[in-house]
One Martini backbone bead per residue (centre of mass of N, CA, C, O) as a GRO file, in nm:
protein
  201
    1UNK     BB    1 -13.838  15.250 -10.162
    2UNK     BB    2 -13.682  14.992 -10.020
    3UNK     BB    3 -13.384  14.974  -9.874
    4UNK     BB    4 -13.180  14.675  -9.863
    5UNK     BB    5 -13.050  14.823  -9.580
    6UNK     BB    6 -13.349  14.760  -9.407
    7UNK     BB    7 -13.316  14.417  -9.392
    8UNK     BB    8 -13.061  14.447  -9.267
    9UNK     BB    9 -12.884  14.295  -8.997
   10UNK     BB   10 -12.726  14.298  -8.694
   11UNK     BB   11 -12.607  14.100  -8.455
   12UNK     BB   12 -12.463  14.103  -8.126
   13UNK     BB   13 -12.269  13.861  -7.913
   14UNK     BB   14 -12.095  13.905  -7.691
   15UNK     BB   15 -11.766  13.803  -7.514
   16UNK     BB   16 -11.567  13.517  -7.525
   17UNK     BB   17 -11.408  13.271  -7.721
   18UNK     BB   18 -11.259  13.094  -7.526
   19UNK     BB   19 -11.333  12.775  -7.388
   20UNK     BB   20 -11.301  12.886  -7.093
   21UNK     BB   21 -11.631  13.104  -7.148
   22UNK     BB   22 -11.797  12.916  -7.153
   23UNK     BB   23 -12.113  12.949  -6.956
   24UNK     BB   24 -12.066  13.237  -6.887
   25UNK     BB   25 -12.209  13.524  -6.764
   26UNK     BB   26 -12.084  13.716  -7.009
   27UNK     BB   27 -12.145  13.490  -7.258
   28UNK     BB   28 -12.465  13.518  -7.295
   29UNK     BB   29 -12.427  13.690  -7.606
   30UNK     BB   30 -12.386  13.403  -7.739
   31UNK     BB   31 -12.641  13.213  -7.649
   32UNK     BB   32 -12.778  13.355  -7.817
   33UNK     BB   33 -12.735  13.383  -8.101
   34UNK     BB   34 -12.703  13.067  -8.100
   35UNK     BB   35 -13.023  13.051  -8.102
   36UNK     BB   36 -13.036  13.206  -8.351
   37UNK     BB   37 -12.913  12.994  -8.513
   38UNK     BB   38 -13.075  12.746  -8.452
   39UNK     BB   39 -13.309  12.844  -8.607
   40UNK     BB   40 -13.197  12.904  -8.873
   41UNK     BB   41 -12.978  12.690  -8.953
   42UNK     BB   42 -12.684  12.809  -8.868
   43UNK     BB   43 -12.339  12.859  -8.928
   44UNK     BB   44 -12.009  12.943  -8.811
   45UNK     BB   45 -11.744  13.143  -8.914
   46UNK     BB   46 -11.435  13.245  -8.954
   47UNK     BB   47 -11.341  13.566  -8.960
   48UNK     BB   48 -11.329  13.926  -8.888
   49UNK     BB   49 -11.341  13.895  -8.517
   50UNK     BB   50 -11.506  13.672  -8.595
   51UNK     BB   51 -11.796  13.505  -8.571
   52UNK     BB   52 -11.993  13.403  -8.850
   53UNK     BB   53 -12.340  13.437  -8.972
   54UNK     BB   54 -12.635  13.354  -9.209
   55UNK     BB   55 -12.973  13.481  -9.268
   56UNK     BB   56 -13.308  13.412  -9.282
   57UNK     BB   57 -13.601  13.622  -9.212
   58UNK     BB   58 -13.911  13.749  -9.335
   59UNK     BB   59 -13.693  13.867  -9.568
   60UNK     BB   60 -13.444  13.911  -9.377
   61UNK     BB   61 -13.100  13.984  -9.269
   62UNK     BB   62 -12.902  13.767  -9.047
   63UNK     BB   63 -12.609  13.898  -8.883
   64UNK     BB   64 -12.402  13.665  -8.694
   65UNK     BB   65 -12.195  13.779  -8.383
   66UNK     BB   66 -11.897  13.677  -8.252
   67UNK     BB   67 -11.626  13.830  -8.081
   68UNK     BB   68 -11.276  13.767  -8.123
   69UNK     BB   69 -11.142  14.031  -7.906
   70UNK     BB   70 -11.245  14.053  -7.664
   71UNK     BB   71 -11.480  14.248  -7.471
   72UNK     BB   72 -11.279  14.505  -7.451
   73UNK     BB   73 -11.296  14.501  -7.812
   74UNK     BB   74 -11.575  14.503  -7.948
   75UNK     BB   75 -11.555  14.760  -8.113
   76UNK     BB   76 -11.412  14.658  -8.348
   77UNK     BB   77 -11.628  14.437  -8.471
   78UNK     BB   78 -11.846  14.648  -8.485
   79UNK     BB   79 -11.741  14.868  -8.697
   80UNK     BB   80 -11.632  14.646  -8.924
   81UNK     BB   81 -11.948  14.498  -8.969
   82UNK     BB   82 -12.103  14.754  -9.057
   83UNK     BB   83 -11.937  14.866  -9.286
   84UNK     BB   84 -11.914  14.610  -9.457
   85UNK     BB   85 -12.273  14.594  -9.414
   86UNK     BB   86 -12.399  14.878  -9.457
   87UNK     BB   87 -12.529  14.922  -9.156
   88UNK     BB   88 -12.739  15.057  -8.932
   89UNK     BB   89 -12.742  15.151  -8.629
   90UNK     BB   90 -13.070  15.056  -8.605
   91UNK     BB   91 -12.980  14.736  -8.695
   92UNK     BB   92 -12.860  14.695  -8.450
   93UNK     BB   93 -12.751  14.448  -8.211
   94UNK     BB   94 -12.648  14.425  -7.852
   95UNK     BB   95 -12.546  14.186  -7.650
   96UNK     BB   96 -12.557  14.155  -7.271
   97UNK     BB   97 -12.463  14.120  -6.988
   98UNK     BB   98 -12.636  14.211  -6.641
   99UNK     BB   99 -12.577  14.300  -6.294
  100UNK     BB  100 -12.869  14.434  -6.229
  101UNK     BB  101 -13.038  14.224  -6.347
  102UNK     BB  102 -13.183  13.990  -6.266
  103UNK     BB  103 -13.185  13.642  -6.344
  104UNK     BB  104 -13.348  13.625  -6.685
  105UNK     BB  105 -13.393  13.904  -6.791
  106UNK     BB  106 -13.533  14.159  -7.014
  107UNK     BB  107 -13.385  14.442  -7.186
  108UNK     BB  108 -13.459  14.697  -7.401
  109UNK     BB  109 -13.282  14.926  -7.616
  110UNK     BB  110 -13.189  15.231  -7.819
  111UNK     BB  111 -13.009  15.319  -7.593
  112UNK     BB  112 -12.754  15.471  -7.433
  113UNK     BB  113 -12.505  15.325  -7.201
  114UNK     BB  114 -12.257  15.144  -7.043
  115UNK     BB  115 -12.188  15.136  -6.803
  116UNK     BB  116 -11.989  14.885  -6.681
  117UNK     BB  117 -11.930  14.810  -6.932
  118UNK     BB  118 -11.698  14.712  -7.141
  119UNK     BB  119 -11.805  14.654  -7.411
  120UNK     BB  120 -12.000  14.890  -7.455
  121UNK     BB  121 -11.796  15.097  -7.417
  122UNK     BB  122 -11.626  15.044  -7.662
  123UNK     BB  123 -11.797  15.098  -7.861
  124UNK     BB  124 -11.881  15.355  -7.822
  125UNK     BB  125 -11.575  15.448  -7.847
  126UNK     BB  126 -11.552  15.358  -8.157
  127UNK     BB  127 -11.815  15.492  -8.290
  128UNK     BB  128 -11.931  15.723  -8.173
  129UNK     BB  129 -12.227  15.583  -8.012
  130UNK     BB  130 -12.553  15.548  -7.825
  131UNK     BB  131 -12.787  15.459  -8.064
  132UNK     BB  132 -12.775  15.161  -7.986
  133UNK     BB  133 -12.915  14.859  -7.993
  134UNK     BB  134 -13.003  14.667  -7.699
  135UNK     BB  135 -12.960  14.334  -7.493
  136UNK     BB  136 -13.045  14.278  -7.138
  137UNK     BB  137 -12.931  14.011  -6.962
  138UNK     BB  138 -12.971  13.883  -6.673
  139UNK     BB  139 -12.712  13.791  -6.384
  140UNK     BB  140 -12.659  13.912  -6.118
  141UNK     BB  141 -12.534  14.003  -5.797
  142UNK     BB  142 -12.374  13.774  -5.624
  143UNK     BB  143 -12.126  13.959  -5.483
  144UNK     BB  144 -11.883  14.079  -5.344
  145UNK     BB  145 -11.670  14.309  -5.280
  146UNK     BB  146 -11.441  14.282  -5.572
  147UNK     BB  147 -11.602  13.996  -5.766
  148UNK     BB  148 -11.678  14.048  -6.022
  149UNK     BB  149 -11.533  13.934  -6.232
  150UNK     BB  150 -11.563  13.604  -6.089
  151UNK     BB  151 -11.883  13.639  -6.147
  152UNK     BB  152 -11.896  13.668  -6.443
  153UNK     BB  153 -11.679  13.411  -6.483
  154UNK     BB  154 -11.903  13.236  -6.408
  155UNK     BB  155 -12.152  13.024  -6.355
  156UNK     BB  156 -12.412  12.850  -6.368
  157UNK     BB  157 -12.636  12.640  -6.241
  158UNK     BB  158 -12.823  12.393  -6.311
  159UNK     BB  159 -13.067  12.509  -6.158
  160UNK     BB  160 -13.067  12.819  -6.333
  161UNK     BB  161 -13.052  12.713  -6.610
  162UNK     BB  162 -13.332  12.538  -6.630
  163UNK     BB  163 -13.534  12.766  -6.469
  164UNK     BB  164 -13.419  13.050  -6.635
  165UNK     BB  165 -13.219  13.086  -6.853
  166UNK     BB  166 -13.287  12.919  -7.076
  167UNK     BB  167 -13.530  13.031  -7.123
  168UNK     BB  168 -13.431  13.337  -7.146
  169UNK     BB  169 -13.300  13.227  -7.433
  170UNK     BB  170 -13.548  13.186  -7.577
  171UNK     BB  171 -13.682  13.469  -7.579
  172UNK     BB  172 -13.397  13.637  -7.661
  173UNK     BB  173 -13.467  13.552  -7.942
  174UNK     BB  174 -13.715  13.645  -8.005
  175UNK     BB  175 -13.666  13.941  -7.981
  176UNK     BB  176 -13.486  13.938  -8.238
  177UNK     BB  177 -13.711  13.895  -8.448
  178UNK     BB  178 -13.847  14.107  -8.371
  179UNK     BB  179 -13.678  14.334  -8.420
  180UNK     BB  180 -13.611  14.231  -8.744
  181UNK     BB  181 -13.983  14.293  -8.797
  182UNK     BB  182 -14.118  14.495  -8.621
  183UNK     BB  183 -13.932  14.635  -8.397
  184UNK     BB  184 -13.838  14.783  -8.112
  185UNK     BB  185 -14.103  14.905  -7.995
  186UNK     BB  186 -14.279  14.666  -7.995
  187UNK     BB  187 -14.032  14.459  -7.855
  188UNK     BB  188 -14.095  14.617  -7.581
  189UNK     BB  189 -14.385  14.627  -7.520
  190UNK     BB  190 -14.358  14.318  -7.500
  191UNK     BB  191 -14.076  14.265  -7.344
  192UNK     BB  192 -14.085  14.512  -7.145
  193UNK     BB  193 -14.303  14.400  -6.849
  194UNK     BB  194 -14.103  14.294  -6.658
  195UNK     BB  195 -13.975  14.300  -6.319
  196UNK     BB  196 -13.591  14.319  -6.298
  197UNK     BB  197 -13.577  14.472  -6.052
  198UNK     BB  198 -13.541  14.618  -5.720
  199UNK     BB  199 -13.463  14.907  -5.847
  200UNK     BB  200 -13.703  14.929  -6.046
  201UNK     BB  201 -13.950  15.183  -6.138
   0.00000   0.00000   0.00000
């Protein structure tokens, strides 16, 4: 019989919560989230280190978090919402900006390293576990060398957000759905299929 929290997932989507961070590129892993909000047609409450919904899709229950730790202490929100969802680290999904990968890009990963990432690093670090599934999303890296910070915190331009960005978050919201019903490997084989950078194999 399957057990009911092989059914629930929750979603984890990076960011920074404060209104100045809002449409940045750090916080793509807020507006994909906030896109499968919007599918489900569901509203985010204040709650313990994050805005969380919740919803139905499929028979599965999928929690939508959104940390409200700053990026870089994101391992709070994620410790504290999987024990109290008592949900199992492979049914967790990570969302977050990529500057290795152009922009608009989407690799999903069922493990792996934080690389450069501070949310990811942070996660690991507080979790001490790097076999959750991740969702990474290129924003590119079109910055001079120590400028990285203020383009992470930088915005897309209006017309790189209609032709690039907004597809791919309606996408990676695809995936997410995809994630909790297929399973990430199904939805790896169907949409981790086109070259992401230009540095990979």
């Amino acid at each position: 019989m399957e057990v009911e929290n092989d059914r629930k997932f929750i979603i984890f989507g990076l960011g920074n919560a404060e209104n100045q961070y809002a449409g940045t590129r750090h916080n793509i892993g807020f507006e994909v989230v906030q896109a499968v909000a919007n599918q489900l047609s569901v509203t985010f409450r204040t709650d313990r280190y994050a805005y969380v919904a919740e919803g139905k899709y499929k028979g599965r229950t999928l929690i939508l978090v959104l940390p409200t730790t700053y990026m870089n202490l994101s391992g709070k929100a994620v410790r504290y919402w999987m024990e109290k969802e008592k949900v199992p680290v492979e049914n967790i999904l990570v969302i977050c900006d990529d500057i290795d990968l152009i922009p608009g890009a989407l690799r999903m990963r069922a493990k792996g390293s934080g690389g450069t990432h501070n949310g990811l690093n942070h996660i690991i670090e507080t979790i001490g576990n790097t076999n959750f599934p991740r969702l990474r999303f290129g924003v590119g890296h079109d910055f001079a060398q120590g400028y990285q910070v203020e383009y992470v915190l930088g915005k897309f331009s209006s017309e790189e957000l209609k032709t690039t960005i907004q597809p791919a978050i309606e996408t990676a919201a695809q995936m997410v759905l995809s994630f909790c019903t297929a399973g990430i490997t199904q939805t790896m084989n169907q949409f981790n299929k086109k070259k992401n950078s230009p540095h990979e194999e």
